[in-house]
C-alpha positions, 0 to 999 in steps of 0.5 A: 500500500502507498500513502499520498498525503496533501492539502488544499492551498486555496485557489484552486491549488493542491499539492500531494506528496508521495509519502515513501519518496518524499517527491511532490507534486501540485494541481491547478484547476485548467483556464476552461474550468475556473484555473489558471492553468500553472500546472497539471490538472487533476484529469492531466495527471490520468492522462499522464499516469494512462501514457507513464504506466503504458511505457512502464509495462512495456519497458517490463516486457522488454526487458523479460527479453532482455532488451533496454527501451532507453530513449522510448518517448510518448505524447498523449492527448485527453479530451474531455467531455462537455458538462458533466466533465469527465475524460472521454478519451485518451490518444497516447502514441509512444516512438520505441527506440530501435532496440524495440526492433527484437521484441515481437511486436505483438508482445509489446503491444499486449503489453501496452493493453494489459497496464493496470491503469489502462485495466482500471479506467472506466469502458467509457474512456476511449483508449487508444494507443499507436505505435511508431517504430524508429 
């Protein structure tokens, strides 16, 4: 189990802190939704933690066969929905290095599907991950 403590700042502002590594982190509200747009938003930090996990299982699985996915580099785009807002999609596209080359590609691409955020978003949020191959 992983405790993340934090607290309100006021206008429109938390800080969390991972407590095991002392690492934090703060949120504002997004400039369409009342913020100012200063850092992640909550929904920025799913979209983040959506593309972060992806990569995470599919260096894993690399790495089972022996091969390091140094220099794999991601975008991911979130839209949301309109009032009531929520997440309707999240676009991740990952650029795997060329040592991805000796991994079979359906190995890294399950992998990729079977991450623990991808499995916890609701079937409503459209996921949608492409890969490129350098």
């Amino acid at each position: 189990m992983v405790k993340i403590t934090g607290e309100y700042q006021g206008d429109l502002h938390c800080v969390a802190t991972h407590e095991p590594s002392g690492n934090s982190l703060v949120t504002d509200a997004p400039k369409d939704n009342q913020g100012r747009g200063e850092a992640f938003s909550p929904t920025d930090l799913l979209a983040t933690a959506f593309a972060t996990c992806v990569c995470t299982i599919v260096a894993m699985a690399a790495r089972v066969k022996g091969v390091d996915l140094k220099g794999l580099r991601y975008e991911v785009q979130k839209e949301m929905t309109p009032p009531p807002r929520r997440v309707a999609s999240l676009t991740l596209t990952l650029w795997l290095p060329p040592a991805a080359k000796a991994v079979p590609q359906e190995i890294l691409e399950r992998a990729a599907h079977s991450c623990p955020v991808h499995q916890s978003l609701a079937p409503e949020v459209e996921k949608r991950i492409e890969f490129r191959w350098e």
